[in-house]
N, C-alpha and C positions, 0 to 999 in steps of 0.2 A: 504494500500500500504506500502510496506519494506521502511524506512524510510534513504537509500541508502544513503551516500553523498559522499564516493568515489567508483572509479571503482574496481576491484577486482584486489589485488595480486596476481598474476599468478603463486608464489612460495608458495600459501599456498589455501588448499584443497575449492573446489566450495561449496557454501553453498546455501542455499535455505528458511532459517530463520533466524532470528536473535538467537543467539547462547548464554546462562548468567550462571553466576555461577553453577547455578541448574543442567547444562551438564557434568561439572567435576562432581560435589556431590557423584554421585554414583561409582564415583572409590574410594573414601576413598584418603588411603596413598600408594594406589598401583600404580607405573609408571612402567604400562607396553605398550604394544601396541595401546588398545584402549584409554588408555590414552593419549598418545602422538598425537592421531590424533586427540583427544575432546580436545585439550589445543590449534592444529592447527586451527582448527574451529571454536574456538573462539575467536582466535587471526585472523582470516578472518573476522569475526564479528565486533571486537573494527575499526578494517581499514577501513572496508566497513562504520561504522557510523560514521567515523572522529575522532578516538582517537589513535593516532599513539603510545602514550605513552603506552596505557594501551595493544595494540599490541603487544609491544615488552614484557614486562611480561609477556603475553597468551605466547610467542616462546620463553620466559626462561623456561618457565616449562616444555614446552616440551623437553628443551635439557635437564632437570634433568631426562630425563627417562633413564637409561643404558641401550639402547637394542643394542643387537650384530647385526650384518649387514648382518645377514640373516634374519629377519624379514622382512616379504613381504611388511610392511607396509613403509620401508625406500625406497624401492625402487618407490613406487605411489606416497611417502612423505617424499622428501629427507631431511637430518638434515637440518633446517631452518635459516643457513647461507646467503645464495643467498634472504631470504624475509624476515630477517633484513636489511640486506643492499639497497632492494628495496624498504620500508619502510622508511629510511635515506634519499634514495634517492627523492622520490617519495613525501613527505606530501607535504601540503598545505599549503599556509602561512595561521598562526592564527590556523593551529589543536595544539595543545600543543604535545610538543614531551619531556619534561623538557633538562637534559642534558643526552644523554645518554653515552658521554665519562665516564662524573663522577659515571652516574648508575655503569656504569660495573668495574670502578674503585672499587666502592664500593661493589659491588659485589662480585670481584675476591679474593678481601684483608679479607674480614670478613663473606667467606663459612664457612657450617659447613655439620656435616655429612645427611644421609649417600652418599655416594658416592661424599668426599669432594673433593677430588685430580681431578676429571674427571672433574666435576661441576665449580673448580675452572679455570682449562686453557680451558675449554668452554668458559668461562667469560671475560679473558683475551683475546682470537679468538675472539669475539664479542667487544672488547671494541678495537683490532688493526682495526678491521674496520673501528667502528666510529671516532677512530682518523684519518684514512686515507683519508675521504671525509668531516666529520663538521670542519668548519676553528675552531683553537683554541684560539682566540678571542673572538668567539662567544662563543664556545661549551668549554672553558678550564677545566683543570682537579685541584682535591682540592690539589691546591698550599700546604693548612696547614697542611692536612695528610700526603704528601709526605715529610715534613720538621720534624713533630711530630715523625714517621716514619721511616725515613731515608728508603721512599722506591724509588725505580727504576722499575719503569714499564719496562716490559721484550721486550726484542728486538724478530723482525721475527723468528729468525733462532732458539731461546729459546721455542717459542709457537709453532712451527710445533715440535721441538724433544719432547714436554710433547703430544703433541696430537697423536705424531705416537707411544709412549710411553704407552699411557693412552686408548686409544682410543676401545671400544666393535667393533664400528664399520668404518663408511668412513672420520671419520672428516676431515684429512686432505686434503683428496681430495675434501671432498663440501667447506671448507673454503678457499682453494686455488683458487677452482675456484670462489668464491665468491671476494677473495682479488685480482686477476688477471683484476674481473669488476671492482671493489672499485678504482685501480687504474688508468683505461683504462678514467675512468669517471673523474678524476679531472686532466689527463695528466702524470700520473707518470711512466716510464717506467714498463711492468707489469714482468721482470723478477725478479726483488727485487736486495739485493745487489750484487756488482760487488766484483770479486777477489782483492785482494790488489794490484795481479802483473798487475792488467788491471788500476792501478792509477797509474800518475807521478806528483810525489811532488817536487818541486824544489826551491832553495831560487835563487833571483832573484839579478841581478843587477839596480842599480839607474836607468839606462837607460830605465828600463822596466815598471816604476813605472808608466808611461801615462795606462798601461792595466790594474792595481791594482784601479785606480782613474775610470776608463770607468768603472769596472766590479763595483765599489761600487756604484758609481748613479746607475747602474741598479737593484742591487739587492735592495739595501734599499728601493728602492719606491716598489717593489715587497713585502717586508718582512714586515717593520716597518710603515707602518699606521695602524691604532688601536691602536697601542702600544705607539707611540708617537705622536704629531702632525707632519703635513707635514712641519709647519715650523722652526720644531727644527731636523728635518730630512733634511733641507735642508741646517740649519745654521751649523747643526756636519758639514755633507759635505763640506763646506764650508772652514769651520777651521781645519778640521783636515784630508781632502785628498788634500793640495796644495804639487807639487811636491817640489819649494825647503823647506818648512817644514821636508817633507816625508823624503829628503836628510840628513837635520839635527839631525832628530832623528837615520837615519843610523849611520852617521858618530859618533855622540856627547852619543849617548845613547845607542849603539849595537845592536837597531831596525834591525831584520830580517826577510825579506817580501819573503812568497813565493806562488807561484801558485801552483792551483790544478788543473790537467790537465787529460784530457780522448783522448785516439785514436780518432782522425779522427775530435772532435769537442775543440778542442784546450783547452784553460783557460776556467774553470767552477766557480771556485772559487779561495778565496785564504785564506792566514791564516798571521800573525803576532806574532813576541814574543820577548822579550828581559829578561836582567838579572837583577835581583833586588837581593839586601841585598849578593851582592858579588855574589858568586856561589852557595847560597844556593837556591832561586826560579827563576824559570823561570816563564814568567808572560807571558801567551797565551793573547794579548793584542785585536786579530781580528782573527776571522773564518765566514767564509761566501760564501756560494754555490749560486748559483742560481736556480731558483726552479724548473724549469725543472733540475735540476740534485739532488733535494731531491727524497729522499727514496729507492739511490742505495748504501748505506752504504759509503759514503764517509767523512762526517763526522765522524763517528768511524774511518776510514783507518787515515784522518788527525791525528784525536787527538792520533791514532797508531804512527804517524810520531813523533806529538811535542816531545813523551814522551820518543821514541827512543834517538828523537835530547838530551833532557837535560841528558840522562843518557848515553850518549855516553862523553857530555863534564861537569860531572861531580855535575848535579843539585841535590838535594834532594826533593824539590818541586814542582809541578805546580799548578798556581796559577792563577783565571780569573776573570771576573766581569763577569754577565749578568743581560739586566732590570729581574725587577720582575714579568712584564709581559709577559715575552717571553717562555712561557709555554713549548713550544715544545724543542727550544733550554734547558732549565734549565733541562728535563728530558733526553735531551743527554748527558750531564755531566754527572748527579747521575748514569747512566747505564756505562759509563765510568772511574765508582769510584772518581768523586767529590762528595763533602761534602759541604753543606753550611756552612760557617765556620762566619758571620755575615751581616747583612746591610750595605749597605754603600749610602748615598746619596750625593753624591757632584753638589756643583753649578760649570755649564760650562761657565756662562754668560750669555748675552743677554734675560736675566729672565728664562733660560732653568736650569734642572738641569739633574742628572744619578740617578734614583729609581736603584741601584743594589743590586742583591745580590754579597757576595763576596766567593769564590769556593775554594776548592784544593784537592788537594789526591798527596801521596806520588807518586814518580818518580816508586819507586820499591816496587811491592806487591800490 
């Protein structure tokens, strides 16, 4: 008896054995057609015995094949975007899936030929998936290569121009509609990001600051567990959203609080910043959406706003803290040209402290 332990991918071809190395063998270094359907097959194989891990390598290989998209064989066996993602979605607990953020991290950053350029933002398509539905908590990406590196994992709208760029045959429509499920499944709106004129950024008066105080209890108990404890999550909040504090720091320190607002659903987020060291930095001090309004480009639009704001009144830097484990924020910076520029650890009190890194990129350029 087939020694089955899961049901069958339904985005990757029906099998009827167990499927091993021995099936590739006789293509050599050829990625052509029947290649590409003996690399699906046996990646139907690793899933159906419980090995998600070794799945997803059988559907790298097939996406090293270049074939143009008239091959009959794309259309019975479409690029296998939609059965990675189902694959993500789908394992067991205890199949080992290792990371696959970091795989395709590592993947995308150290291709090599032939066909690197294509192979490469394949890599990257696959690895904005995985970031879109494994929490990065669990599934984070290597902190050390992107510091060693100075790299920036590439935004949506970068990976669909290399694919519509690059592409023999459908990629960006199978990976769209692959990203449209990715999203639909963990709540994210599926059209991707918003125009900048569909955002209103606005600095707020003291009056307002009870909505700044609501919107942070909400988001941080959404955002910051794993990252920190709940009870130094509740002791920030504590100390540092009381309104007349909040007031203080207006009036005594040039603290300017503003909301991030959408048609029809009012405040989503909001942001902070004041001036340091005269007018040379401006110090983005708080940014913070709520998560139902992650992954419509609002944070880029923000950090569009801060940078307008210091070069309209004359800053040269911007400057930020974030913890070290906030993976996903630290990688909206770098895409937004911060620089980790050092560690910083300070004590808050009450035995808590701030693991940060410390940020910046010029105002201009």
């Amino acid at each position: 008896m087939t020694p089955w332990i899961n049901e069958p991918c339904p985005w990757l071809p029906a099998i009827d054995r167990p499927h091993t190395a021995a099936d590739l063998k006789p293509h050599g270094k050829t990625r052509d057609a029947t290649f590409y359907a003996a690399a699906l097959r046996y990646a139907q194989s690793h899933w159906r015995a419980g090995f998600p891990a070794q799945a997803i390598l059988q559907c790298n290989r097939a996406l090293a094949c270049p074939l143009p998209g008239s091959e009959p064989v794309l259309q019975e066996f479409p690029l296998p975007y939609q059965a990675l993602l189902w694959i993500l979605l789908h394992r067991r607990e205890g199949q080992f899936i290792g990371n696959p953020r970091r795989h395709w991290q590592h993947l995308a950053t150290r291709m090599v030929e032939p066909h690197k350029d294509l192979r490469t933002w394949r890599a990257w398509a696959c690895w904005y998936l995985a970031k879109t539905v494994l929490p990065a908590i669990e599934f984070p990406p290597d902190i050390q290569q992107i510091r060693q590196e100075n790299l920036a994992e590439p935004e949506f709208t970068t990976i669909r121009q290399q694919l519509d760029r690059l592409s023999p045959a459908d990629d960006t429509a199978r990976w769209l509609e692959a990203l449209a499920e990715a999203r639909r499944s963990v709540g994210q709106p599926a059209a991707g990001p918003l125009p900048p004129a569909a955002v209103r950024i606005r600095p707020i008066p003291a009056e307002e600051l009870p909505t700044v105080i609501a919107l942070a209890h909400e988001i941080w108990h959404q955002h910051y567990p794993g990252i920190i404890s709940r009870e130094q999550i509740d002791y920030m909040l504590t100390v540092w959203y009381q309104t007349d504090a909040m007031r203080r720091e207006m009036s005594g320190r040039g603290v300017v609080y503003a909301l991030i607002e959408l048609p029809e659903r009012g405040a989503v987020g909001y942001l902070a910043h004041e001036p340091q060291l005269g007018h040379e930095v401006l110090f983005l001090s708080k940014l913070y959406l709520r998560a139902t309004s992650r992954g419509m480009g609002l944070g880029r639009i923000a950090l569009d706003w801060v940078r307008d704001q210091a070069a309209a009144q004359g800053f040269h830097t911007l400057r930020l803290r974030v913890n070290r484990a906030n993976a996903s924020a630290i990688q909206s910076y770098l895409r937004a040209g911060f620089r980790i520029l050092e560690d910083v650890c300070s004590d808050i009190g009450n035995g808590f402290v701030m693991d940060d890194y410390l940020m910046e990129r010029p105002v201009r350029g």
